[in-house]
N, C-alpha and C positions, 0 to 999 in steps of 0.2 A: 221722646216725650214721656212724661206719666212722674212717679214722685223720682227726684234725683236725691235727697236725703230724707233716712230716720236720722232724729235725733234725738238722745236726752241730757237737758240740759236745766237745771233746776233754777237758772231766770229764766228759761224761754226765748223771748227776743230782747235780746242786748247790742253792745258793740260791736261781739266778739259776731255774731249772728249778722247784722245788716253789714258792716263792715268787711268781714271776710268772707264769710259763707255767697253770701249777695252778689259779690263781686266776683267769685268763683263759679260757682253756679249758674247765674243768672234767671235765678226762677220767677215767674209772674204769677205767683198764688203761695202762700205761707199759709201752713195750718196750725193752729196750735190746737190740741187735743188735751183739754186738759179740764175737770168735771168743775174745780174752782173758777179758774177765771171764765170759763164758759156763763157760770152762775152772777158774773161781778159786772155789770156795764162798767164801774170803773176801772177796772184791769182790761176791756176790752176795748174801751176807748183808750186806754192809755199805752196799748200795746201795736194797735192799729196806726195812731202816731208817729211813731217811729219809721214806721215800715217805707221803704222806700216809693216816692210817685209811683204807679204804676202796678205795684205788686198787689193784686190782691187778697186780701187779709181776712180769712175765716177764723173765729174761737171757737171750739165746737167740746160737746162734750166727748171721753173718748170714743162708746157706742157709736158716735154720730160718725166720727174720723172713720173707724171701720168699717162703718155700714157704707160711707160716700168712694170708700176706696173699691168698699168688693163692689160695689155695681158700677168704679168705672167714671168715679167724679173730675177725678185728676187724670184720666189718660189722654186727655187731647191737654196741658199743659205740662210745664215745667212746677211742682210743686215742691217744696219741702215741711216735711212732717213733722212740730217739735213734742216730747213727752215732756214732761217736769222730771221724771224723778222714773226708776226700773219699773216698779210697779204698774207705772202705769200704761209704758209698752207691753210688759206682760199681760195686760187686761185687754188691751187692745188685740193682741196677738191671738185668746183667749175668746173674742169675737169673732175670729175668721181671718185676719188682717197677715197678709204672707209679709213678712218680714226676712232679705237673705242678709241683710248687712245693718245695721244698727253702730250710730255714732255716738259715742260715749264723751261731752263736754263739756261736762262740769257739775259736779257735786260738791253743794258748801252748804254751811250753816249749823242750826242747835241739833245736837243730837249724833253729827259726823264725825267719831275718833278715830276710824280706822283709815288711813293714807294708803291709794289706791295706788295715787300716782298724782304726779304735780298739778294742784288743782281740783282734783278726784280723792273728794272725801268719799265715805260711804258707813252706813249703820246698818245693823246687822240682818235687817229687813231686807237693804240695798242688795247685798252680798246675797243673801238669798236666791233675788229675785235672778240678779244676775248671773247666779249658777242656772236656773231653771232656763235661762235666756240661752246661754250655752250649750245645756243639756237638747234645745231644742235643734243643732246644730245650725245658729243664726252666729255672723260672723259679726263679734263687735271691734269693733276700733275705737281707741282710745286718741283723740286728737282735735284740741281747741278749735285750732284753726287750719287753714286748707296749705299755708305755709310751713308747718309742723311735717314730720314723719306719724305716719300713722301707727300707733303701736295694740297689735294685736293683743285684747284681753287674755285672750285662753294661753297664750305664748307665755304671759307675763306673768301669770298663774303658776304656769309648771314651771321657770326658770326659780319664780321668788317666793313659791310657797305660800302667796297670798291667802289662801281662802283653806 
C-alpha cells in the first residue's frame, strides 16, 4: 500500500491515465497536485468526472500533496501522484516529499521545441528542472503507458546527448 505512482503529465488525468495506468495499478485515491487546478472548481470538478467509480479523487495544491504524504495520508491506500509539468515535482520534492522513481508522460503544447522522446516535448525550464530531478538521484522513467517499455531518462541522456 501507500503511493504506487509519481507522475508528470501535462493533462493530469486523461485516457492515457484512467485507461491504462487504472487498470494497471488499480489505485483507490488519485492526487493531482497541482497549485492551478487546485484554485479552479472547474478543473476540479471536471477532472473528478472522469475518474473512475470508486477512486477517490483529491486536487490539492502542491504544498498540501507533500504535507498529506510526509504525515502518512496515502499509506493505508493505493494512491497515485499526478504533477503537471518537472517544476512542479521539483517543488513538491523541495517540501520534504521522498520521491525514488518519478514517471515521465507526457509533455506537449506552447512553448515545447525541444523532443525528448515521442510525446516528450520539453522547454528549457523542463530540461532544467529535469536535470535537478536527476541530480537528486530520483530514478525517472519515460513511459506513457504501463504497455510501453520503460525508458530510463538518464540512460537516454548519455546515449543521445540530450541535454
Amino acid at each position: 500500500m501507500g503511493i504506487v505512482l509519481f507522475r508528470i503529465d501535462d493533462r493530469l488525468i486523461h485516457g492515457q491515465v484512467v485507461e491504462g495506468w487504472f487498470h494497471y495499478l488499480h489505485p483507490d485515491r488519485i492526487v493531482v497536485a497541482d497549485d492551478a487546478a487546485a484554485a479552479s472548481s472547474f478543473q476540479r470538478d471536471l477532472m473528478t468526472l472522469v475518474v473512475p467509480y470508486g477512486v477517490r479523487t483529491e486536487i490539492l495544491t502542491i504544498k498540501e500533496t507533500a504535507a498529506g504524504c510526509l504525515e502518512g495520508a496515502y499509506s493505508a491506500c493505493r494512491a497515485m501522484i499526478l504533477f503537471r509539468l518537472p517544476k512542479d515535482a521539483l517543488s513538491a520534492i523541495g517540501c520534504g516529499l521522498c520521491i525514488d522513481r518519478l514517471n515521465l508522460g507526457g509533455l506537449h503544447g506552447v512553448g515545447r521545441t525541444r523532443v525528448l522522446y515521442k510525446g516528450i516535448m520539453a522547454t528549457e525550464e523542463d530540461i532544467r528542472d529535469l536535470q535537478a530531478i536527476l541530480k537528486l538521484g530520483i530514478q525517472v522513467e519515460i513511459r506513457s503507458v504501463p504497455s510501453e517499455p520503460a525508458l530510463d531518462l538518464k540512460s537516454l541522456i548519455e546515449e543521445s546527448h540530450l541535454f
